[in-house]
Structure formats: structure tokens, C-alpha cells
C-alpha positions as CSV (number, residue, x, y, z in Angstrom):
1,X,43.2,-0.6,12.5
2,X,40.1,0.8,11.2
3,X,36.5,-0.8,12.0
4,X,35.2,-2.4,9.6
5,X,31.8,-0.8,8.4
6,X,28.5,-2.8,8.0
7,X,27.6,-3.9,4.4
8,X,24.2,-2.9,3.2
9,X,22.8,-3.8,0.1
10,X,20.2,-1.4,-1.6
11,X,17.7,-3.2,-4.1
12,X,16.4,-0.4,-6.5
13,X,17.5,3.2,-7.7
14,X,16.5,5.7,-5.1
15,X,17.2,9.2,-4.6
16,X,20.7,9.1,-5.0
17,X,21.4,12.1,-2.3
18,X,19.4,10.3,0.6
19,X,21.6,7.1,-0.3
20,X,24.5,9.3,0.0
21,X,23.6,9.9,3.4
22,X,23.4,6.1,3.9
23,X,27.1,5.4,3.0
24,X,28.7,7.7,5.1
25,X,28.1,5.5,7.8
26,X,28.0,1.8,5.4
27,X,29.1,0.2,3.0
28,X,27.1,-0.3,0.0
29,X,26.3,-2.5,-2.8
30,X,24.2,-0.8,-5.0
31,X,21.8,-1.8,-7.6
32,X,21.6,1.0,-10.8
33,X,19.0,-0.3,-12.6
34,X,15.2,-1.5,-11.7
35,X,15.5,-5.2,-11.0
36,X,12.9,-7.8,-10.9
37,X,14.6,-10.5,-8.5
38,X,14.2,-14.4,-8.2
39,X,14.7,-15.7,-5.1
40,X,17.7,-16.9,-5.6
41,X,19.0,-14.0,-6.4
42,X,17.8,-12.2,-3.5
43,X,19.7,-14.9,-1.7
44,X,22.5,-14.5,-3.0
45,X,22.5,-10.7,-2.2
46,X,21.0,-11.1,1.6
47,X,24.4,-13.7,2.1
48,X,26.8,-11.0,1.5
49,X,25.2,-8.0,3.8
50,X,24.5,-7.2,7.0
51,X,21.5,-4.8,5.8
52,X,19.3,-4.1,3.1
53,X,17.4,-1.3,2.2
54,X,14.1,-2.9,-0.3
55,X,11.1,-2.4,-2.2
56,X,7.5,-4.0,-2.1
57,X,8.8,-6.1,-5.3
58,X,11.5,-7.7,-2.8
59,X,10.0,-10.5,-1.5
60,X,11.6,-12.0,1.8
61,X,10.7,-15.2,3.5
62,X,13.0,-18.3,4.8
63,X,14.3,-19.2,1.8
64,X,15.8,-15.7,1.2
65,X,17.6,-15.4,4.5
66,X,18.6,-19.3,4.8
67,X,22.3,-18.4,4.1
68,X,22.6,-15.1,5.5
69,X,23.8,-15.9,9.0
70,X,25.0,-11.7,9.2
71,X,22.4,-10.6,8.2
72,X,20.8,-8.2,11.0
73,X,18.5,-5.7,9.5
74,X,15.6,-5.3,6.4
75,X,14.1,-1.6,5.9
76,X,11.3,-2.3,3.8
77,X,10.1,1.3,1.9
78,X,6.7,1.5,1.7
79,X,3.9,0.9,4.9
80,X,2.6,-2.1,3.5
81,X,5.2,-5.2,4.3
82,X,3.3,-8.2,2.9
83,X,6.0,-8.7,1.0
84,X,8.0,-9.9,3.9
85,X,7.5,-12.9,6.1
86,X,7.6,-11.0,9.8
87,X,7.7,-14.1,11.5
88,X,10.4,-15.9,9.7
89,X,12.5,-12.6,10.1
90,X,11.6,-12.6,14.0
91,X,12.9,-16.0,14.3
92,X,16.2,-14.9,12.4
93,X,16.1,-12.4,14.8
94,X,16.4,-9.5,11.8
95,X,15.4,-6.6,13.0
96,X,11.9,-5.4,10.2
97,X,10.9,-1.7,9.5
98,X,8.7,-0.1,7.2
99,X,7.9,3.6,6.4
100,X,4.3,4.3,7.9
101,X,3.3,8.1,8.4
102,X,5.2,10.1,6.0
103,X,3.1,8.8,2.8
104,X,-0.5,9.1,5.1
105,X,-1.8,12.2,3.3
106,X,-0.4,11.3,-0.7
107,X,-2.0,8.4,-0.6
108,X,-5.5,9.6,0.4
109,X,-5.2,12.1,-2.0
110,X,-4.6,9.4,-4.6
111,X,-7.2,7.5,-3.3
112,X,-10.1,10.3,-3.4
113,X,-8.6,11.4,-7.1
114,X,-9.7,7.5,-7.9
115,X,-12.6,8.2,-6.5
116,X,-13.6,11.0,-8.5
117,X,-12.6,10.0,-11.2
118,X,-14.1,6.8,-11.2
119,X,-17.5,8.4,-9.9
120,X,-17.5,11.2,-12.9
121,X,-16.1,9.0,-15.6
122,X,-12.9,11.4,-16.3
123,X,-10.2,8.6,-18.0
124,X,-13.3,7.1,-19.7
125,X,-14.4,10.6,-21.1
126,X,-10.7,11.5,-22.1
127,X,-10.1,8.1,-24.0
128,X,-13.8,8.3,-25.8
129,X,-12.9,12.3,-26.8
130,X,-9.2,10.9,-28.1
131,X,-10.8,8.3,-30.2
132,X,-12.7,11.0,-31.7
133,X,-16.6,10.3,-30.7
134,X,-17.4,13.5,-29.9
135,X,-19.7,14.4,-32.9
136,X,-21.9,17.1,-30.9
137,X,-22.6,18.4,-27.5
138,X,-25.3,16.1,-25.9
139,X,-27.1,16.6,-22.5
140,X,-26.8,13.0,-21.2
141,X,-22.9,12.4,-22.3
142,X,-21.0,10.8,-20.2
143,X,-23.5,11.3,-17.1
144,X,-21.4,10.1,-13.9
145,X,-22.6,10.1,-10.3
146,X,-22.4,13.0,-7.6
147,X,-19.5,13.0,-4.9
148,X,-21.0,15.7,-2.7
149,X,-23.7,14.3,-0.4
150,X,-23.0,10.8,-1.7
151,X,-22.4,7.9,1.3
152,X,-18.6,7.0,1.6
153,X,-17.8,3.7,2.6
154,X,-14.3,3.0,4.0
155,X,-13.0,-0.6,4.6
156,X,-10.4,-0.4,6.8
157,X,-10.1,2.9,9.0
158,X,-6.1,3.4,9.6
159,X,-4.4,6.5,9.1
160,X,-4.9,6.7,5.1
161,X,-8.7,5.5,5.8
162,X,-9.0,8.6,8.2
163,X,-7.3,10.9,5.8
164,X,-10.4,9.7,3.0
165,X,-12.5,10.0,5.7
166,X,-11.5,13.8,6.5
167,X,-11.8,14.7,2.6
168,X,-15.3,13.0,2.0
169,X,-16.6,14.5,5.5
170,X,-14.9,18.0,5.1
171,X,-14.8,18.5,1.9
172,X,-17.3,17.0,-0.1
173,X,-20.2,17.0,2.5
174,X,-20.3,13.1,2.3
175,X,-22.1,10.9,4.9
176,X,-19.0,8.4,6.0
177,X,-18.7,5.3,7.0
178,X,-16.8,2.6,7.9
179,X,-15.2,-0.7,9.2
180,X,-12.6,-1.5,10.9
181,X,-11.6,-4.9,13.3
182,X,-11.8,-2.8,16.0
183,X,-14.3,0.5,16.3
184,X,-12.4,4.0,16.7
185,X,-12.4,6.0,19.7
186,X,-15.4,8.4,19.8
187,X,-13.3,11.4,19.5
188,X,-11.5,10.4,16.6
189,X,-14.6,9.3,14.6
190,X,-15.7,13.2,15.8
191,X,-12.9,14.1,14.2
192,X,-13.2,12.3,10.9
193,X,-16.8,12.9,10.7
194,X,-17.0,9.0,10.2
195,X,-19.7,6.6,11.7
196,X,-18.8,3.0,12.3
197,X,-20.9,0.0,10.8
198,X,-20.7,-4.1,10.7
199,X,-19.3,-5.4,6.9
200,X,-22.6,-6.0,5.4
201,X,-24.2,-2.7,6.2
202,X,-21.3,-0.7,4.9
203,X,-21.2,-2.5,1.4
204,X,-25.0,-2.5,1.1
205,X,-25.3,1.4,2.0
206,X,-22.0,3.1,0.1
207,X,-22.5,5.0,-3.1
208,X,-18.6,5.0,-3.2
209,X,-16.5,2.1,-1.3
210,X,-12.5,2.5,-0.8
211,X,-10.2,-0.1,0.3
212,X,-7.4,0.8,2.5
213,X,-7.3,-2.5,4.9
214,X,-3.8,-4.5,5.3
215,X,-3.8,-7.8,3.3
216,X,-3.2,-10.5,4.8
217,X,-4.8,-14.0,5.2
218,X,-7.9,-13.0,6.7
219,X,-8.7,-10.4,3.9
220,X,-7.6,-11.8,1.4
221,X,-10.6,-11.8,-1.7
222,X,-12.2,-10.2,1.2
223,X,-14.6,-8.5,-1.2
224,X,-15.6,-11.3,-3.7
225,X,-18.6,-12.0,-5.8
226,X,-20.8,-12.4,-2.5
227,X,-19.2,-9.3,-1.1
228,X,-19.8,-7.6,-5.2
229,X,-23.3,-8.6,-5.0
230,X,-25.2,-6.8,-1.6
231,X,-23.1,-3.5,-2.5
232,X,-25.7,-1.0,-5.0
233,X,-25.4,-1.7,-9.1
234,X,-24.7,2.2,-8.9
235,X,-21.9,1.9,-6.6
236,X,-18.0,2.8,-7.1
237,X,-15.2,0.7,-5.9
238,X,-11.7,1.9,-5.0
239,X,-8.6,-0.4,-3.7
240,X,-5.8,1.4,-3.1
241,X,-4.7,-1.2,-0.7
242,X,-3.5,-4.5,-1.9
243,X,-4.8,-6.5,-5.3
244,X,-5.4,-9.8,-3.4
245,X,-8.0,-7.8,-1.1
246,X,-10.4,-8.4,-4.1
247,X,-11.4,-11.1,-6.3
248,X,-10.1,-9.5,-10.2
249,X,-12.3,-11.8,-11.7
250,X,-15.4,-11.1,-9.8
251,X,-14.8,-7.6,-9.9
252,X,-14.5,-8.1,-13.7
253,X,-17.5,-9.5,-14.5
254,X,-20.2,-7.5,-12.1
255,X,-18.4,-4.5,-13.8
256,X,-19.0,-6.2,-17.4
257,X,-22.5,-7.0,-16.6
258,X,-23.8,-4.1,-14.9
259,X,-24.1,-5.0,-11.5
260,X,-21.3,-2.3,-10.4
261,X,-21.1,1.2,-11.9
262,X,-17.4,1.6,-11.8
263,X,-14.2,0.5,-10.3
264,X,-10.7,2.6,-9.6
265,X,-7.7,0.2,-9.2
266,X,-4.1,1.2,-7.9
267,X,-3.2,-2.2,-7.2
268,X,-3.5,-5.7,-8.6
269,X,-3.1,-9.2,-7.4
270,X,-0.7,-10.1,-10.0
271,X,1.2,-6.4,-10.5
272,X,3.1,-5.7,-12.8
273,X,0.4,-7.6,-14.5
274,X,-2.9,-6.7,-14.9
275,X,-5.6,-8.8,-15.7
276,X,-6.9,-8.9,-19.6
277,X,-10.2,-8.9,-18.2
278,X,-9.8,-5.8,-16.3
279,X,-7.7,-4.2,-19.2
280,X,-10.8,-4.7,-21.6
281,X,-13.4,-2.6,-19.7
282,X,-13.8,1.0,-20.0
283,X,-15.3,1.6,-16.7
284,X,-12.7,1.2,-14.8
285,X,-9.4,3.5,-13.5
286,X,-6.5,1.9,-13.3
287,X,-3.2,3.1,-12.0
288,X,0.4,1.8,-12.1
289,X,0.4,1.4,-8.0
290,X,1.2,5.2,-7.3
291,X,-0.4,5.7,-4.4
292,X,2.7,7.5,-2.3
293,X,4.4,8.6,-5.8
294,X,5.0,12.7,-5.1
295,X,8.4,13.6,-5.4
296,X,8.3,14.7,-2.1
297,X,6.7,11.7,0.1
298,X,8.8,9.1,-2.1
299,X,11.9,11.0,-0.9
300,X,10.5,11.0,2.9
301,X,9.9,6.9,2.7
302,X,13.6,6.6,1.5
303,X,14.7,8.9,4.2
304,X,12.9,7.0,7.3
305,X,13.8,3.8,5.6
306,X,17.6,5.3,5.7
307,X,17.3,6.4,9.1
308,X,15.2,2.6,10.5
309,X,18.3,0.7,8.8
310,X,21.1,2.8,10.3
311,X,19.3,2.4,14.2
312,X,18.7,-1.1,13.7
313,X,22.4,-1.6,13.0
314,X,23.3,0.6,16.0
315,X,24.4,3.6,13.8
316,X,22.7,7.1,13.6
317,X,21.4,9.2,16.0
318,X,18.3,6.7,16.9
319,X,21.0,3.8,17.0
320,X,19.1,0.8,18.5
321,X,16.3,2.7,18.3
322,X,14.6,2.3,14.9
323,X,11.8,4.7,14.3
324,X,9.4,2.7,12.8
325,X,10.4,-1.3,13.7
326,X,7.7,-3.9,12.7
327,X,8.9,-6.8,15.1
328,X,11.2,-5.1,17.8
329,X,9.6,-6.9,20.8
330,X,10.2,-10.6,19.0
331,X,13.5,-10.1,18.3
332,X,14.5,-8.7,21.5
333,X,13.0,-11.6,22.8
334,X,14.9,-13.9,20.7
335,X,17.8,-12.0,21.5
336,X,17.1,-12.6,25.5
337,X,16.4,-16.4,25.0
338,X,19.4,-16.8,22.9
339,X,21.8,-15.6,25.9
340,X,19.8,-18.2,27.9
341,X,21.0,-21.0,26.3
């Protein structure tokens, strides 16, 4: 009699070949269509699978894996996995993975694109040229600030914060700096070209500030109108991180009002929605989350996500073994008190 094959559920269209690769080892239940999901929908699909391969617009907490006693594994594609509650997974001991590495170096170039495009007004030149103001060459059109030799400030010095780093530094000739909850080695700040300051000295010195810190509790609105106010009136803002990292409405109204040059936005608190308030200014960027979104990196997420998913149910050549697992140590634990009992 044949062995029956684990049944993985796969929330959004992906590249259809990588997914091949997938169900030659599963069985699937495939979703053909982009899907916004209620939780009870994503409960009902979690009760029928062993495994699920998701997006960042999946969001998974108790309520989504109360009735999915086989479930055993989530491969979340994307590095970010705020959209999953780790600890109510660990307890459920389902095995978490995410897709860290592969998008490092498409992301910081989205983020420095932001950058410059916020810093030399590009979008907000295109749209007034479109709408047909350009009556005559004039000196002062459209003056923007200088990238080279500017001050970089990075919030958050992971490996897409180093990759900025490396391109202001490097490329640009930028004085960088940044801050991080804990300082980076010597060697690799060397190697970024990156000095590390406390909070209020980075906001009060940088000509252009990036976001790329996790979200979670502790940094959530972590750059709110008190934040908005000690950084310079000439000052850029980029978050390419996570929309809850700043306060929309704060950010809003120093843009509105002057007291912050310009903002570049990939994410939003709210997404797919985007705040009328943001919508209405034209000194702002803003971009449809597509930070990791070459055809190339997108394909590499799906294929580590495909290859954490088939480990963590004990298929694949890393079976057991998955190459990027968020909670490994808590559910092994689990696993060890459960044969206690």
C-alpha cells in the first residue's frame, strides 16, 4: 500500500515551476487566484493540511490553528514574519520558517532607489511634467537635495541595513550612521563604512533616514511626532520596513507643514490601504510594498520557502533540517516535554 503523502496547502499564485517541485514530494491544494483571507477561512484551510506554504497577507495566530491538530509546518515567504504569532505556533509545536538572505541585496537597492528619489524629487517632477506645468526651463525647478556627501542614517543595522550602508558609504561618499539594539562588531562596521550612534543623535544628525528595523511591539510608531520633530526640516525619510514602525498621521502632517522635506514609503500600516492623508501630498514616494519584487529574488524566496517546508516535514534533502527555521529550539523543546508526560 502506498504511503500516504503530506497535504500542503499553498495560499497565493507563485511560480508555478518551483511549486512543481513542491508536489513531487506533497500533495497540494492550490489557490489560483490572489486571495485576501478571513480568518476563518484560513482556518478552515490550516484544518485540512499538514503544511502551508504563505504570504505576509496570511495572518496566523491561535485562532487560525485551533482546529488543525496535523498541522506540522508554516513557510512564511518573505523575511519579515509579523504576520505570524511565533509563540502560539511554538506552543502548537509547528515548526516556522521564513525566507531571510536571498532578498538582502533587492531590497537595499529598493530602498536607496527611495532614497533618491525622494532626495531629488524624481516621481514629483514626472507627475508635475505630465500635468503639463513645464512652461519654460527655470534654474530653481524642482531643486532637491544632494546624496553624495550627505549624512545617512540607518535605523536598524541587519543585513538589508548593511547592504544601504555599503551603497551610501561606497558609493555615494555618504557619512553613515546608525542604530541598532545591539552595536556591530568593529570589523563589520569597517566594512560598511558605518558609525554607530544612540536614537536621538541619529535622527537629529541624518540628511536622509531609512527604516529597515523588525516591527514588533517595542518599535511599533517608533518614529512618531516626538521622533518627526528633533530629525532636520530638510531631512528625507525612508521605511522600507514595516508601516506600523511610523506614526502615518504624524508623518503626514510634518510633511504637510514643512517640518520634513520628504518621505519615501514601501509599506503602510494599513496595506493595501494607504492613508488619504499620505495619498494627497506630493512630496512623498510611495510604493506598492516591492521591496524584494525582481523576478529573480521573488523566485529565490519561493524556492527556500519550498525547500524550509519540505525539511520541516522530513522530506528533501535537508529533511528535519530546515534551512531557515524561526522557532526550531521551542518546538524541539515541546517535542521533548511532550514525550515526558
Amino acid at each position: 500500500m502506498a504511503e500516504t503523502r503530506p497535504r500542503v496547502w499553498v495560499s497565493q499564485p507563485l511560480f508555478d515551476d518551483v511549486i512543481e517541485q513542491l508536489g513531487q514530494h506533497v500533495e497540494l491544494a492550490m489557490t489560483h487566484e490572489v486571495t485576501r483571507y478571513t480568518p476563518a477561512m484560513l482556518a478552515d484551510q490550516l484544518a485540512q493540511v499538514d503544511g502551508a506554504l504563505i504570504t505576509l497577507n496570511e495572518r496566523i495566530g491561535p485562532a487560525e490553528i485551533a482546529n488543525a491538530p496535523q498541522l506540522r509546518a508554516i513557510a512564511n515567504v518573505g523575511v519579515g514574519y509579523n504576520n505570524l504569532d511565533v509563540s502560539a505556533l511554538s506552543a502548537a509545536g509547528i515548526l516556522a520558517s521564513n525566507t531571510p538572505d536571498v532578498l538582502t541585496e533587492t531590497t537595499a537597492d529598493l530602498g536607496f532607489a527611495l532614497l533618491m528619489a525622494t532626495a531629488r524629487r524624481i516621481t514629483e517632477s514626472e507627475r508635475w511634467l505630465r500635468d503639463g506645468q513645464w512652461g519654460q526651463w527655470s534654474f530653481q525647478t524642482m531643486l532637491g537635495a544632494d546624496i553624495h556627501g550627505s549624512t545617512l542614517g540607518i535605523l536598524g543595522m541587519g543585513r538589508i541595513g548593511q547592504g544601504i550602508a555599503r551603497r551610501g558609504a561606497l558609493g555615494f561618499g555618504m557619512r553613515v550612521l546608525y542604530h541598532n539594539r545591539s552595536r556591530l562588531p568593529e570589523a563589520t562596521e569597517a566594512e560598511v563604512g558605518a558609525q554607530y550612534v544612540e536614537l536621538d543623535t541619529l535622527l537629529a544628525q541624518a540628511d536622509h533616514l531609512v527604516l529597515v528595523l523588525p516591527y514588533s511591539p517595542s518599535s511599533h510608531h517608533i518614529i512618531d511626532a516626538a521622533a518627526l520633530a528633533k530629525m532636520k526640516p530638510s531631512a528625507t525619510l525612508v521605511n522600507i520596513a514595516r508601516g506600523g514602525i511610523v506614526d502615518e498621521l504624524a508623518l503626514a502632517d510634518a510633511l504637510a507643514h514643512g517640518r520634513l522635506a520628504a518621505a519615501g514609503l514601501d509599506v503602510f500600516e494599513g496595506e493595501p490601504t494607504v492613508r488619504p492623508e499620505l495619498l494627497a501630498l506630493h512630496n512623498i514616494v510611495l510604493t506598492p510594498h516591492i521591496g524584494s519584487a525582481s523576478q529573480a529574488t521573488r523566485r529565490a524566496m519561493v524556492q527556500l520557502a519550498v525547500e524550509n517546508l519540505l525539511a520541516a516535514l522530513g522530506l528533501g534533502a535537508n529533511a528535519g533540517n530546515p534551512p531557515s527555521a524561526i522557532n526550531a529550539d521551542a518546538v524541539a523543546a515541546k517535542k521533548i516535554d511532550d514525550a515526558k508526560r
